[in-house]
N, C-alpha and C positions, 0 to 999 in steps of 0.2 A: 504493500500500500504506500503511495503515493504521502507525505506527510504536509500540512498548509505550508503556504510562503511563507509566515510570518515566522513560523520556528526558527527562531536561532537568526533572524535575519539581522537583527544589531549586535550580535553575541558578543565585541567588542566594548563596545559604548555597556550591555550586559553587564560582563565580568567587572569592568570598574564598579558599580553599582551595587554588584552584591558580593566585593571582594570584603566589606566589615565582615559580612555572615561567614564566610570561608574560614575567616581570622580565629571561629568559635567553635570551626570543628577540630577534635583531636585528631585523626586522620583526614586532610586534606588534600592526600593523594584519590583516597578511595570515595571520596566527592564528586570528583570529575566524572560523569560516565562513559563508558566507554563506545564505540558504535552501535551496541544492540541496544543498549540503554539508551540511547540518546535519537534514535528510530522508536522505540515504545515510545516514550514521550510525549514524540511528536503526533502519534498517532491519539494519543488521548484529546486533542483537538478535533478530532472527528466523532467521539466517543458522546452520548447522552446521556440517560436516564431512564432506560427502557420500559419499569413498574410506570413512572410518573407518564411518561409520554405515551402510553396507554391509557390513564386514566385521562390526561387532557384531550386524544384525540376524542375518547368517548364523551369529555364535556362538550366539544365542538360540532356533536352532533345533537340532534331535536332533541333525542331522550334526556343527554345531561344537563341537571343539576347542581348547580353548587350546595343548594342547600343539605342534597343526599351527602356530602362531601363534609361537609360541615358535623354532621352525624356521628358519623364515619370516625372521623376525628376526633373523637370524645368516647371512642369506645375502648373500654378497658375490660379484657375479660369476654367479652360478649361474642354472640355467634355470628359471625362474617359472611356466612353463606348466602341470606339474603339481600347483601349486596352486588349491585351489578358487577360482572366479572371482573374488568380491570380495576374496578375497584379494591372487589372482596382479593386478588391477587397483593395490589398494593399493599392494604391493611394485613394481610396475613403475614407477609413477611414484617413489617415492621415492629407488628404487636411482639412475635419472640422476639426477647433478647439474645441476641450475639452470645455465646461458649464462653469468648473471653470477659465480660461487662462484670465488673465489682462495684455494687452501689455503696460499699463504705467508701471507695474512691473517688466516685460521682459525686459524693456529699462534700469531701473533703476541699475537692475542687473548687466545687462552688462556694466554700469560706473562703481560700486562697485568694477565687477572684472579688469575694466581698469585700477582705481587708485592702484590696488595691484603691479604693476609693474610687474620688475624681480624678487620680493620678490615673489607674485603668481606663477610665475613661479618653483620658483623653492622647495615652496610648492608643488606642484603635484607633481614634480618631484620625490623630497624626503622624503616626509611625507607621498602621494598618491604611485606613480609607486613603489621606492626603496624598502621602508616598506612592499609594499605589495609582495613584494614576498620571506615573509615569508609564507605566505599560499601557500604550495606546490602543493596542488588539481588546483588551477585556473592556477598554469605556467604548468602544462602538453600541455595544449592548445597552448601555445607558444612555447616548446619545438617541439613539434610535428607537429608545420608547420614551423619549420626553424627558431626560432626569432635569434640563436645565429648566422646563415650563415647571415642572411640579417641583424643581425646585430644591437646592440642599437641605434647607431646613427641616422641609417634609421626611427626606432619604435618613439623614440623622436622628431624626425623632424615631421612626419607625424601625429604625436598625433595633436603636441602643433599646427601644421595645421588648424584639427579640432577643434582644444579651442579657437583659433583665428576666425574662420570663427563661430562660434556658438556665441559667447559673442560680436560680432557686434552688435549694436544696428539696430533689424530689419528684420535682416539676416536669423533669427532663423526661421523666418514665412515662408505660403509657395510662393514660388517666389524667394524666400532670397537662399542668397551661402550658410547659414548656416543650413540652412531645406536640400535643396541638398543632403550635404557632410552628414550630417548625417544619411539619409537615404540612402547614399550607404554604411555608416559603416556598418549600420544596415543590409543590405542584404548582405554584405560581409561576416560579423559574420552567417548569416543564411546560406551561403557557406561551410563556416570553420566549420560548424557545421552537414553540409550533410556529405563533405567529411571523415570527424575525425567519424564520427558515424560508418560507414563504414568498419573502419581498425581494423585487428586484434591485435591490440597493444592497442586497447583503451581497457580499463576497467570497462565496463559500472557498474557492480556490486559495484566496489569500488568508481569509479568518478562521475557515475551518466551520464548526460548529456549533450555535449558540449556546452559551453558558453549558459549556462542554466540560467534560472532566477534569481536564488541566488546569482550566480558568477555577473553578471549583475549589480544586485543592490548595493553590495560593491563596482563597479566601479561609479555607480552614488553616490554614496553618499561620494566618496572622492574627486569627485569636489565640492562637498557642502558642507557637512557635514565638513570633515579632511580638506579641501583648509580653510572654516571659522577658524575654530579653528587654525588652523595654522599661517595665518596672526597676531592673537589676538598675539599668543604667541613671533613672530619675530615684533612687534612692531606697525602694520598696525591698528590704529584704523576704527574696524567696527563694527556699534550700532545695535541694535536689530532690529529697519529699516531697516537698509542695508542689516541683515541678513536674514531677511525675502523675500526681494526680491531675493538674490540670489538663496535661497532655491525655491521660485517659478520659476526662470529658470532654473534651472536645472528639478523642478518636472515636468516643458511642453520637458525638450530635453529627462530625462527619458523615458516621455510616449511616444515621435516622436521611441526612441531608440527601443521599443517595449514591455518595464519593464510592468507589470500584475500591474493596480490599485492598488491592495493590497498592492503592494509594495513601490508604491509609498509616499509618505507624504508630509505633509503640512506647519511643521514648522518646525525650528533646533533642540526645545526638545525632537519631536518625531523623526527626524535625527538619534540624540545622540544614542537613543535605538534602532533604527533599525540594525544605524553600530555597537551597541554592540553586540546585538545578532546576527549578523550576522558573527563577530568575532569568537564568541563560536562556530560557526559551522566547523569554518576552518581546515582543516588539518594543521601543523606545517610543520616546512622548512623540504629540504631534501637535497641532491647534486645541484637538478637540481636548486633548489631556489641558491645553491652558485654560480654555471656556469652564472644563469643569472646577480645577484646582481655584480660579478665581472666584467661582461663584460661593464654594465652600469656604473659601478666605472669609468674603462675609458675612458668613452662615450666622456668626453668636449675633450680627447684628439683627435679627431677626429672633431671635430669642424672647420667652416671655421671664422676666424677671421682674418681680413682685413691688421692688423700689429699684432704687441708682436706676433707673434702666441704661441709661446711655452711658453712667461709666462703668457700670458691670462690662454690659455688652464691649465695648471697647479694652475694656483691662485682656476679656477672655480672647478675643482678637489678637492682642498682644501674644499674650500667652501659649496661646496657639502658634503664632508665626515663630515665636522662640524654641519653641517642643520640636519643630519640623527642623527650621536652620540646621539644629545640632543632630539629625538626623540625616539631613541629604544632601549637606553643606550648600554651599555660594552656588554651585553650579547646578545642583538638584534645584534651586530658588530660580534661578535661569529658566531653567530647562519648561518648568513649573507656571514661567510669567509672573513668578511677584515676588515682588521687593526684597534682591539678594544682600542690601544692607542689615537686616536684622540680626543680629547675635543672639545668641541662644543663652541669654541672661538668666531667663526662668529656670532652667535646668541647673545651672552653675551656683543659684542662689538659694534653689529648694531641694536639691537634691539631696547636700549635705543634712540639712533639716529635717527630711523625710526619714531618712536611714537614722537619725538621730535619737529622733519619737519611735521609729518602729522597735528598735533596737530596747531603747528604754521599758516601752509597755510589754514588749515579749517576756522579760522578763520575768515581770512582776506576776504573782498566782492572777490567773482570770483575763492575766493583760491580752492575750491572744484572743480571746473569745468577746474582750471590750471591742478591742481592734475591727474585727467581724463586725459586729452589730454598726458599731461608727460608721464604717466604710459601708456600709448595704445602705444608712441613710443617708449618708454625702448622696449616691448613686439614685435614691428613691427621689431624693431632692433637686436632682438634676434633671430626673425624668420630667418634673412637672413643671422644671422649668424650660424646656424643650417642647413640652407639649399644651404648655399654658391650661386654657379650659375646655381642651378638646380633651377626648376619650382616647387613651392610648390604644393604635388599635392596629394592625397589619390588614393593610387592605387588598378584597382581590383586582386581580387585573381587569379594566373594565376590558 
């Protein structure tokens, strides 16, 4: 098989980009792939979702329903048979749990990521979402369903929705809001992926696949992989415990997500190289990387925040460009469209600080379990102010 143009086609401009991540694996020879590896890969760009895209061709016919789907979605335990096929398929695999899935792990994860706070935050934010759209192959998919009319604000609220409802302790199983919501992203994406296949504007030759399995796995691995490292870096201590557990929640919401085993992994070394090589595969920015990167630049300015409105929104503005600078330097800020003056103050100034507090309350009897609580309401606090007096809610595709 033939693999898209876009594989590997900056590998240069590439390798400088994600040569920090290379820096953190122990074996950096066994990083690099080699030609079979580096052919699978590229082929995971043509790769979908085959349960989900079953169930969405079935919605796109007369009989489907979303609200059957909805149902569907809340069933815990229950008898599947009277769901329509691709459906009751769907649901039946997801309902079992995976051989390998440890729900003391799942739980554990999800304090980890509660004690990150707003710092977590606004690691995906900046480290994950901002950064990432220097790979100009994966924002097509967002261009081309509207992300700049509907907007970053909307995109952020409704993420950090899902990172909220998944990293409950519990939630993530099925029954839970956070098995749900995930399995409507996941059929949502298998939507956006019928209809974008479809249009004469897509580029299958060059793009490959919509929201295809490679594109996929760089989104799972910067809740994991990039959110860990990024804490380490803005002061959050997290031990290779902790690390391992987050890494196992995310490898149970990759697989709920519908990511190909292969893809999946086990520990953060093998993280490291996945999201390196899955780096090298990426297309480099383009326009559409600056239209989006700048629209998210003023994202907090749209924020609803209770008082200061205008110097909150503007401080976290700040905040946000200095989180990014020390993450994809001057020429990331370039590449990006904005403002490669910035210095990475906020890091330089709180980092120390962070690791300070965290250091100090771990210690103390209960300090780790205050930490937890703190941090889920920094997080709860944020959600409402992202979503002001609307209803937090993941919507479908119209």
């Amino acid at each position: 098989m033939n693999t898209p143009e876009r594989h590997g086609i900056h590998i240069h401009t590439a390798r400088k980009i994600a040569s920090p991540i290379l820096l953190t694996i122990k074996d950096q020879a066994a990083a690099e792939p080699n030609s079979v590896e580096w052919q699978e890969l590229g082929q995971q760009l043509l790769c979908g979702d085959p349960l989900a895209d079953d169930v969405a061709a079935w919605l796109a016919t007369s009989e489907g329903q979303w609200s059957v789907i909805e149902r569907a979605l809340n069933m815990d335990g229950e008898d599947t048979s009277l769901l329509p096929a691709p459906l009751e398929a769907f649901m039946r695999h997801t309902l079992k749990r995976p051989e390998w899935l440890d729900e003391a792990s799942l739980n554990r994860g999800c304090d980890v990521v509660a004690r990150s706070g707003k710092t977590g935050m606004r690691i995906l934010r900046d480290f994950g979402l901002m950064a990432g759209y220097q790979a100009s192959a994966i924002n097509q998919t967002l261009l081309k369903t509207g992300a700049l009319e509907k907007g970053a604000q909307r995109r952020v609220a409704e993420t950090t929705k899902w990172w909220m409802d998944c990293t409950e302790p519990g939630s993530v199983l099925p029954g839970g809001q956070g098995f749900a919501t995930t399995l409507r992203v996941r059929l949502i994406h298998a939507m956006v992926r019928r209809q974008l296949s479809v249009r004469k504007d897509w580029d299958h030759d060059y793009l490959g696949l919509p929201v295809n399995q490679l594109d996929m796995q760089v989104t799972y691995l910067a809740f994991s992989v990039m959110f860990l490292l990024g804490q380490r870096v803005l002061g959050v201590p997290v031990s290779k415990e902790e690390g391992a557990d987050v890494m196992h929640l995310w490898r149970y919401i990759g697989w709920l997500m519908g990511l190909d085993e292969s893809l999946l992994v086990d520990n953060e070394q093998e993280g490291r190289i996945a999201l390196y090589r899955n780096l090298l595969s990426q297309a480099q920015a383009d326009e559409g990387s600056k239209q989006l990167a700048q629209a998210l630049m003023d994202e907090p300015l749209e924020r609803y925040y209770p008082n200061a409105q205008w110097l909150r929104s503007h401080w976290d503005k700040e905040v946000h460009l200095s989180i990014l600078r020390l993450f994809v330097g001057s020429q990331g800020m370039r590449t990006l469209g904005l403002p490669p003056c910035r210095w990475p103050w906020y890091p330089f100034l709180f980092a120390p600080l962070n690791a300070l507090a965290h250091t100090f309350f771990r210690l103390l009897p209960g300090g780790r379990a205050w930490l937890t609580r703190r941090g889920r309401r920094a997080q709860e606090r944020m959600l409402k102010i992202l979503f002001g007096a609307y209803k937090p809610q993941i919507r479908q595709v119209s």
